[in-house]
C-alpha positions as CSV (number, residue, x, y, z in Angstrom):
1,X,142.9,116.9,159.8
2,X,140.7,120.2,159.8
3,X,142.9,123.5,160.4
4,X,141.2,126.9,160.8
5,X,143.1,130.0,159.8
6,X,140.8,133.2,161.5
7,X,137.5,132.0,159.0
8,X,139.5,129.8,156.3
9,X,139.0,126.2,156.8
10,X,141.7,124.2,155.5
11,X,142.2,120.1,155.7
12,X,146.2,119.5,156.1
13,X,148.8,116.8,157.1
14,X,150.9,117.1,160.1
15,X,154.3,115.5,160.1
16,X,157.6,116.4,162.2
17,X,160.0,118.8,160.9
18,X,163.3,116.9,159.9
19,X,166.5,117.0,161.1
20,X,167.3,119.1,158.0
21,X,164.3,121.4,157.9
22,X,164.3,122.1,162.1
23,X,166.6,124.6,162.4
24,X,165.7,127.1,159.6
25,X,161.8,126.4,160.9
26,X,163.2,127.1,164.6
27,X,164.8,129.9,163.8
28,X,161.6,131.7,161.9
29,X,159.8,130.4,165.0
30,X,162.1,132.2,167.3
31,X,161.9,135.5,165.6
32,X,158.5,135.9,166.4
33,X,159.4,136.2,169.8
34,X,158.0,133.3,171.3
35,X,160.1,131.6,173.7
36,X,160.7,128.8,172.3
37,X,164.6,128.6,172.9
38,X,163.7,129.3,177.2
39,X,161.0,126.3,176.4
40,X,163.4,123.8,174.9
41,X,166.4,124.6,177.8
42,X,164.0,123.8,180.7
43,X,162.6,120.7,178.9
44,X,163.9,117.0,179.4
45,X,163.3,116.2,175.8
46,X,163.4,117.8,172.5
47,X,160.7,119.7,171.1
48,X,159.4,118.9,168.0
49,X,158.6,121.1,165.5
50,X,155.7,120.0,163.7
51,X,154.9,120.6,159.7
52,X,151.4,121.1,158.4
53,X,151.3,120.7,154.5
54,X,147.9,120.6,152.4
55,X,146.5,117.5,152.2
């Protein structure tokens, strides 16, 4: 797949974050202050987090 970052083009992988990985990612993603923690307690499933690595 073809990511842009502002002007840098980039071609990457996507995969879901695993069990292991998901909290540590969740909790960077949280600090941003995004609300991803109000997101996930109004929704009906669980939210994936989702990994790009170069590719």
């Amino acid at each position: 797949m073809a990511v842009q970052v502002k002007s840098d083009h980039h071609t990457a992988r996507a995969r879901v974050a695993t069990a292991e990985e998901k909290p540590e990612l969740w909790r960077i993603m949280t600090a941003t202050g995004a609300p991803y923690d109000e997101f996930q307690a109004k929704a009906d499933r669980e939210i994936p987090v989702v990994v790009l690595e170069p590719g």
